[in-house]
C-alpha positions as CSV (number, residue, x, y, z in Angstrom):
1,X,69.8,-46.5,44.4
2,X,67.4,-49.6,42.8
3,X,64.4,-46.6,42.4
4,X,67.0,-44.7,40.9
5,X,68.0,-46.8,38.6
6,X,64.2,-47.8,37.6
7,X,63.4,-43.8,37.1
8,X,66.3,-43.7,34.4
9,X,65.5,-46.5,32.5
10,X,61.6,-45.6,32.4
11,X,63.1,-42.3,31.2
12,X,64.7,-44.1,28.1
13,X,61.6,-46.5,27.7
14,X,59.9,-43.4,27.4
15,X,62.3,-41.6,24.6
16,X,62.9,-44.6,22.9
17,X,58.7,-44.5,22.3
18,X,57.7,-41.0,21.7
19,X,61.4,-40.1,20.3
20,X,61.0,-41.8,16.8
21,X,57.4,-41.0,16.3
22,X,58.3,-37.2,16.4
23,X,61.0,-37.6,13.8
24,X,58.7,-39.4,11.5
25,X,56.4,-36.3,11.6
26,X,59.7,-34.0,11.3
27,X,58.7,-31.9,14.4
28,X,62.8,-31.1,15.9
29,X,60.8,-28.5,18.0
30,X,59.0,-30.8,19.8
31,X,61.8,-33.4,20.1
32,X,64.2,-30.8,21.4
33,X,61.4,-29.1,24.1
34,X,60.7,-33.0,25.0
35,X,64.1,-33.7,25.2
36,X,64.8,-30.8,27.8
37,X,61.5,-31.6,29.6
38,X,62.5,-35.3,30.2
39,X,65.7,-34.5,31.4
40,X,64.8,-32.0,33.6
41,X,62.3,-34.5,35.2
42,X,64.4,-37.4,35.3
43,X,67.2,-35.1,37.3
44,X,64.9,-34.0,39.5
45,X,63.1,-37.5,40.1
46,X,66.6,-39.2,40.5
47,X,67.6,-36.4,43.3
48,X,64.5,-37.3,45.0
49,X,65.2,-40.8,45.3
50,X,68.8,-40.9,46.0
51,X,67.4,-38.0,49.0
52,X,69.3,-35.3,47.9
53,X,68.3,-32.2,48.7
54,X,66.6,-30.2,46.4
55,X,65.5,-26.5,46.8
56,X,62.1,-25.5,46.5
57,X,61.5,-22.4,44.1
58,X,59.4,-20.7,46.7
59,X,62.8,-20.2,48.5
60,X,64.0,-17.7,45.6
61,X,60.6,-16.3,45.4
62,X,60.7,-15.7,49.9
63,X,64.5,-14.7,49.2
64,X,63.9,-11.9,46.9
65,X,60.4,-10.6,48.3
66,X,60.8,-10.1,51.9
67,X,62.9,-7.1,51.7
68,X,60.6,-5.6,49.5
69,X,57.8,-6.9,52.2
70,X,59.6,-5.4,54.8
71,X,60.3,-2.1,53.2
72,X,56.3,-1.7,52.5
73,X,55.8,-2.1,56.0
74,X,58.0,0.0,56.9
75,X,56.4,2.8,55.1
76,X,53.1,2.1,57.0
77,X,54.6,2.2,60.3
């Protein structure tokens, strides 16, 4: 819970720094594609420590290509 904790608020240390900078230079692309970015990593960081169980994305690649595997070598057979 205490690593947690610590990966949210470096994940605000680290908006409240960059955050500002990128308004100054008027660039809402960037803040909105960092935004996302940083909140997608802090989620996924935060499930880590707290040892929740997150999927790999080679499961959904394995899920949707082994039928089409087997299929192929079904033809050779």
């Amino acid at each position: 819970m205490v690593l947690a904790i610590a990966i949210f608020i470096i994940s605000v240390i680290l908006a409240l720094i960059f955050i500002p900078n990128l308004k100054k230079q008027h660039d809402s692309k960037t803040i909105v594609v960092f935004s996302i970015l940083l909140l997608i990593g802090t989620a996924l960081n935060m499930g880590n420590a707290l040892k929740i169980h997150i999927p790999s994305p080679l499961d959904l690649i394995t899920f949707i290509f082994t039928p089409i595997k087997d299929y192929i070598v079904s033809l050779t057979k």
